[in-house]
C-alpha positions in Angstrom: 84.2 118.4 47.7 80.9 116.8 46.5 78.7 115.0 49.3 80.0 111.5 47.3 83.7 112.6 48.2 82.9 114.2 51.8 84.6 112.1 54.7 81.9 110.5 56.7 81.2 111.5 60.3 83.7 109.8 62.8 81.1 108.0 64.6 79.9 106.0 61.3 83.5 105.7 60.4 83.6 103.3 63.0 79.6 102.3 63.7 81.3 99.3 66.2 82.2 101.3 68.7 80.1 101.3 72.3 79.3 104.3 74.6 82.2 103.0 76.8 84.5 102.6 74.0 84.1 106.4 72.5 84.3 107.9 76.6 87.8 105.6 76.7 88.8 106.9 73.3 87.7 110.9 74.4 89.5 110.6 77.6 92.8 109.6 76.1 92.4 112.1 73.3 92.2 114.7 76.0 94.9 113.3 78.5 97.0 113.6 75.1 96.3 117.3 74.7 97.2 117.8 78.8 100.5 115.7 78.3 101.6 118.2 75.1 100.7 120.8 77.4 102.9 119.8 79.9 105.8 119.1 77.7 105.3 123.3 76.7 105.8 124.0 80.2 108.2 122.0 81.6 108.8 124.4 84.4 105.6 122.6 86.2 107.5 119.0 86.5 110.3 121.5 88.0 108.4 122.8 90.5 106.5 119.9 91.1 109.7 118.2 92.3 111.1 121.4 94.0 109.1 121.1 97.2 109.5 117.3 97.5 113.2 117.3 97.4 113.1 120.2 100.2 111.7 117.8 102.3 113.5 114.6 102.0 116.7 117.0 102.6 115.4 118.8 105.6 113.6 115.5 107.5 117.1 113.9 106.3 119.7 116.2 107.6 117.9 118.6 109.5 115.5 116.7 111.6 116.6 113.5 111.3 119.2 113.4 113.7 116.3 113.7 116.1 113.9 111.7 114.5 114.4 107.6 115.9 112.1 104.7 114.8 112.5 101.6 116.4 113.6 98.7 113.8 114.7 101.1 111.1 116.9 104.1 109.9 115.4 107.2 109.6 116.0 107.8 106.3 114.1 104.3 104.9 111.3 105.4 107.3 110.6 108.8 105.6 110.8 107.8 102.0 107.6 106.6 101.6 106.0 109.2 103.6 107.8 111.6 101.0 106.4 109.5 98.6 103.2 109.7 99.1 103.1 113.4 100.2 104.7 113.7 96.4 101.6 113.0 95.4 99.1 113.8 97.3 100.6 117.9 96.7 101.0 116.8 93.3 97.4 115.9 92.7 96.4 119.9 93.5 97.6 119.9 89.7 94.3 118.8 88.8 92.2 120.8 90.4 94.2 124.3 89.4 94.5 123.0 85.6 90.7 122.7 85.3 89.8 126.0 87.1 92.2 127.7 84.5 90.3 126.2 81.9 87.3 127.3 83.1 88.7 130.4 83.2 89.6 130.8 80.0 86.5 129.4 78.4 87.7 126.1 77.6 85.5 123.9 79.0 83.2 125.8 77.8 84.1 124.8 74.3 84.9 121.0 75.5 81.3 121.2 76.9 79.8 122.1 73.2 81.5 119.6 71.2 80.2 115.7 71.0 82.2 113.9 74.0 81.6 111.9 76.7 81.1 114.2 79.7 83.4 112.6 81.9 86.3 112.7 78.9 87.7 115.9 80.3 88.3 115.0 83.9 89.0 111.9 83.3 92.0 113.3 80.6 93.2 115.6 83.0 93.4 112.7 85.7 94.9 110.5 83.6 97.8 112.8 82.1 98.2 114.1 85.8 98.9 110.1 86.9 101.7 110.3 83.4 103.7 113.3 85.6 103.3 111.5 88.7 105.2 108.7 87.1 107.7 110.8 86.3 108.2 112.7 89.5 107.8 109.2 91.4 110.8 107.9 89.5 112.8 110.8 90.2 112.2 111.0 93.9 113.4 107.6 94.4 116.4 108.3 92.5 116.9 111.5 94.9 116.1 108.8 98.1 118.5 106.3 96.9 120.8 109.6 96.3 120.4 110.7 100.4 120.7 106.8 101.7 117.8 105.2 100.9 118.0 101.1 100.8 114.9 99.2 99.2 114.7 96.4 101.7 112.4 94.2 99.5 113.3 93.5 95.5 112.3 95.4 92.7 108.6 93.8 91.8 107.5 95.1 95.2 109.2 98.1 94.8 106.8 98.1 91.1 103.8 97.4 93.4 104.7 100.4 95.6 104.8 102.4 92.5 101.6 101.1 90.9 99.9 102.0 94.4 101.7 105.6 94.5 99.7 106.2 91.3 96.6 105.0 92.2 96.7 107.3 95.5 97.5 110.0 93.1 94.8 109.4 91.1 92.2 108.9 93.7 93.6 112.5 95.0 93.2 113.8 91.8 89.2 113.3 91.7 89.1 115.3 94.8 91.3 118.4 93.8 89.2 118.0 90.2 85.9 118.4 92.4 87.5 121.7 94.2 88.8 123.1 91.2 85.3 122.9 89.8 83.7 124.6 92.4 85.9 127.4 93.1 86.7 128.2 89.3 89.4 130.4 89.9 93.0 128.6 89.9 94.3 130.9 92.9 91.5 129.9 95.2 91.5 126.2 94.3 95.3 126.1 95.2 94.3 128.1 98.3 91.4 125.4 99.5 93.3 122.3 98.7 96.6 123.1 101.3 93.9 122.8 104.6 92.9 119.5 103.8 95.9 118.1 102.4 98.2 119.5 105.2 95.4 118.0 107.5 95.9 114.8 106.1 99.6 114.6 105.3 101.0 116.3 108.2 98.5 114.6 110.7 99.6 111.0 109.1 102.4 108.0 110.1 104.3 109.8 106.9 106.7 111.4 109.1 107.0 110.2 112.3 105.2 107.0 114.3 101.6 107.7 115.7 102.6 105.8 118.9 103.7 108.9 120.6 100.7 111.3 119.4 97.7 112.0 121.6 95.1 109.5 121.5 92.3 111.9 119.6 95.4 112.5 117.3 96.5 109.4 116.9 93.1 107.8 116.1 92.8 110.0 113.4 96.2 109.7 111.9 95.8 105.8 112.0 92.5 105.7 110.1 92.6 108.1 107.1 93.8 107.7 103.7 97.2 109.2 103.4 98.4 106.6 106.3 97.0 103.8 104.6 98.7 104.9 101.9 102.0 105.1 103.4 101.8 101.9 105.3 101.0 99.7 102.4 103.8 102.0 100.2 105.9 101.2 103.4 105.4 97.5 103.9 106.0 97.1 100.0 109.8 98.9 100.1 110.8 97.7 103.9 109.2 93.9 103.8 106.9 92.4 106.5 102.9 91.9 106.3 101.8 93.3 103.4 98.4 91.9 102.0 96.4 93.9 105.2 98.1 97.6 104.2 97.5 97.0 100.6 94.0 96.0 100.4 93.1 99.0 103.2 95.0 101.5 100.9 92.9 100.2 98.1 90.0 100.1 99.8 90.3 103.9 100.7 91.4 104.5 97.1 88.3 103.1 95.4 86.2 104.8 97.9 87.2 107.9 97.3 87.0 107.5 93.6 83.5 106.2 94.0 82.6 109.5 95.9 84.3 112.4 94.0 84.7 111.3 90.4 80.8 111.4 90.2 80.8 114.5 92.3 83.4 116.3 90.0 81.5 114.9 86.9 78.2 116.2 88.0 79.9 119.7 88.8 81.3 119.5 85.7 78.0 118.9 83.5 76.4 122.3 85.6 80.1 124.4 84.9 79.3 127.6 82.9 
């Protein structure tokens, strides 16, 4: 092939193209190459749904009986907590994906060709937000399946979704930022279950603060994964809304403001 013949480079194949529109383009072309991935190993979507499931049936059946919230049944009480516990475990899929690749010497090789540095987390955190879709949409199906009534209509019911995901994907910076650091897929799975038990388990996901102690309780009513629920709650049950949405928001884009340059910058100093 003469030099007249050659292809030209991709970035004067397209000379129109800004900074921001090549890192969009990069990020998608990775969060393609995680969603293959996935699809070759579909046993992760099992097990990401495994644990999940365990839980609606033993808060349903086994603790539920026990388990009274004033104003509501059980059952349409817990499903948002299950919700977003779905995700919040789910998003330690992040963190373990990119501490295999750094074991294997891929990002490595991701790191040596011309992208935008933030292309590969942002890839995996976008494909990882894909399977949360997925496993969302099934776990409703499974509530619906063990008595759960949506007390609203279906475009809050969207909304709830829409904020599931972005919960998800502000969890998924973090775990990204821990997957970095430790750089071995065991321990990064290993580091992420404190802090994620501290926050789901210590959280309105379950059961109603009102009857913790007041250190307790002060905790579980200001951190993330409660905001979380509360606005996923007041979208599927009905009642005030606009307050547990915008505070579930706010916590979202905070933490993406903290940890997705923290991950990026660990990321640029990865070997």
């Amino acid at each position: 092939m003469t030099a007249a013949t050659a292809p030209a480079p991709v970035a004067l194949a397209y000379p129109h193209r800004s900074k921001a529109a090549w890192a969009v383009a990069d990020a998608l072309a990775v969060a393609k190459r995680n969603v293959i991935a996935m699809t070759r190993t579909p046993q992760v979507l099992v097990f990401s749904t495994v644990q999940p499931i365990i839980f609606v049936m033993m808060f349903r059946y086994v603790f539920g009986g026990s388990i009274h919230v004033a104003g509501v049944r059980y059952v349409d009480y817990l499903m948002a907590g299950i919700f977003v516990q779905t995700v919040a475990f789910g998003s330690t899929n992040t963190g373990v994906g990119l501490a295999e690749d750094l074991q294997k010497g891929l990002i490595e090789r991701f790191r040596s060709l011309a992208m935008a540095r933030s292309a590969v987390l942002a890839g995996r955190t976008l494909a990882d937000a894909l399977r949360n879709l997925f496993v969302i949409v099934l776990m409703i199906a499974v509530g619906f399946g063990v008595g759960f009534h949506l007390h609203t209509n279906v475009v809050e019911l969207i909304a709830a979704v829409a904020m599931l995901l972005l919960f998800g994907f502000a969890m998924s910076w973090v775990m990204a930022t821990i997957g970095l650091l430790t750089k071995n897929s065991e321990a990064a799975q290993a580091a992420s279950f404190p802090l994620l038990a501290l926050l789901v388990f210590a959280s309105n996901a379950f059961v109603s603060t009102k009857a913790m102690p007041a250190p307790l309780r002060a905790y579980a009513n200001h951190q993330p994964v409660s905001a979380a629920v509360s606005a996923v709650r007041a979208l599927v049950l009905g009642g005030p809304t606009t307050s547990d949405v915008l505070t579930s928001i706010a916590w979202c884009a905070g933490i993406i403001a903290v940890f997705a340059p923290l991950a990026v910058a660990r990321y640029r100093q990865a070997a």
